[in-house]
Every structure is written in structure tokens, then in C-alpha cells.
C-alpha positions, 0 to 999 in steps of 0.5 A: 640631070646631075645625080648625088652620091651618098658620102660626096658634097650636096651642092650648096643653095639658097633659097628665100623663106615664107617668115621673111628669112634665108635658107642656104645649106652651107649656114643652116647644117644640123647637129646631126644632119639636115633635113631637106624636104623637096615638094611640089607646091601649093597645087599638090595635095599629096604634099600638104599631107607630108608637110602637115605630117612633117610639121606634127613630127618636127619635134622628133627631128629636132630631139634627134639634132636634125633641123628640118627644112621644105622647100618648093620652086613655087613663088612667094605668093604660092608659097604663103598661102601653102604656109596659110592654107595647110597650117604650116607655122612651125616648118621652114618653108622655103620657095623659089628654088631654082630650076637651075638649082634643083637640076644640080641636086638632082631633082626631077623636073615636070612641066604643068598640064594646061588647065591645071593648077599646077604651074609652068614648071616645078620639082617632083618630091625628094627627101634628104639628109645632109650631114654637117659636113655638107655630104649627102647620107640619105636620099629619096628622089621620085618622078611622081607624086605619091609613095612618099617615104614614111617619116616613122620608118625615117625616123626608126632608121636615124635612130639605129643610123646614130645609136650604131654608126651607121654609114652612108650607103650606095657610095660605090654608085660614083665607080658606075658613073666613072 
């Protein structure tokens, strides 16, 4: 597993969406950053929560210059009916990341429980914000489902990050890995 440092590129992908268009990060950067919400998938009730949570404050990204994107490695099919099932319509969803893909970015990989719902394989959640410059400012990247990061207190950091220009943090992780 490949692990992303703050201040150094997010690898670029692509990914299909739920409304029938692409996502790739190289062509959907934000003003101010970019958003990436990593979830589960359709089996996850943690993650309809924070999507529903996302899509109520997707506004208050917006104001900030920030587009805001969820992504899983569910299918179309599963995908659609997360978008259908939780009321996500105003949230771009995007599906079929790639395990290959999410390996690069630094995701935590579980493979489902026989008799679950869950599906063969999938991405446990991460959040982060990408600048536009493609270099990562922040990230959230967890191997389980619950203790997700709290989009108020996000919302409260991003706001002192760009009234004092505030830089990105843990950059000297690189120096450990060398």
C-alpha cells in the first residue's frame, strides 16, 4: 500500500458517475480544493449517513471554492441505487474505482464476509482535500467503518486554513519513508 504525503501529487484517476458522466481529478480540481470522499458502498450504513451529511452541507464546500465528489468501487448497479436508496441527488457519486486505483491512493482494501452483503472486494473510507494544483493538503484514511471525521469541525479547519494560509501539514513523512 502506497502511502500519500501532504504537499506531493494525488495520483490521477478516473472514475464513472451515477448522472452518466466522468470524474477524473486532473479535470475537476476546485477553486480552492477538491473534496474526495472515499465510501464504501451501498452495504455500508455508516456511509449513507455521511453521504446524506455531505450532500445537506455541500453548499458550504461550495461557498468555500471546494467541489466535493464521493466515490466507491461499488458498480454501477449498486451505485444507483446508494444515489436512489439514500436521496443522493445533488452529490457527485462516482463508482468503479478501481482496486488498482485505490491501492495508489493509498486506501485500505477488505475483502466482503460470506453471507453479507458487502461485496468480494471494496475501499474502507478516507477523506481528502486536494488542492489545484493536484498535491494533497489533507487526508483521513481509515481501515474501519465508524469514527469518521466530522464535516462541521472540516468545515472550521478550511476556513482558518484559507483566512491564515495555513500550510499543508505532515510533509516531513517523505524524510521517514526515504
Amino acid at each position: 500500500m502506497s502511502k500519500l504525503i501532504p504537499t506531493q501529487n494525488v495520483p490521477d484517476f478516473a472514475v464513472p458517475m451515477t448522472d452518466g458522466g466522468k470524474f477524473q481529478l486532473s479535470q475537476r480540481l476546485g477553486e480552492n480544493f477538491t473534496l474526495l470522499l472515499f465510501y464504501r458502498g451501498l452495504h455500508c450504513p455508516i456511509c449513507k449517513m455521511q453521504l446524506r451529511d455531505l450532500q445537506h452541507n455541500i453548499g458550504k464546500f461550495a461557498k468555500r471554492g471546494i467541489d466535493v465528489v464521493a466515490i466507491s468501487m461499488d458498480d454501477q448497479q449498486r451505485a444507483s441505487k446508494s444515489a436512489e436508496d439514500w436521496g443522493i441527488d445533488e452529490l457527485m457519486l462516482g463508482y468503479g474505482l478501481s482496486e488498482e486505483d485505490a491501492r495508489a491512493l493509498g486506501l485500505y482494501i477488505s475483502k466482503g464476509r460470506p453471507g453479507s452483503p458487502e461485496p468480494t472486494v471494496f475501499s474502507e473510507p478516507a477523506l481528502f482535500l486536494v488542492k489545484p494544483d493536484q498535491s494533497l493538503y489533507f487526508a483521513s484514511v481509515q481501515s474501519m467503518p465508524f469514527t469518521r471525521p466530522s464535516l462541521d469541525q472540516l468545515l472550521q479547519g478550511i476556513d482558518y486554513a484559507l483566512a491564515n494560509d495555513y500550510p499543508a501539514r505532515g510533509e516531513l513523512a517523505q524524510a521517514a519513508l526515504a
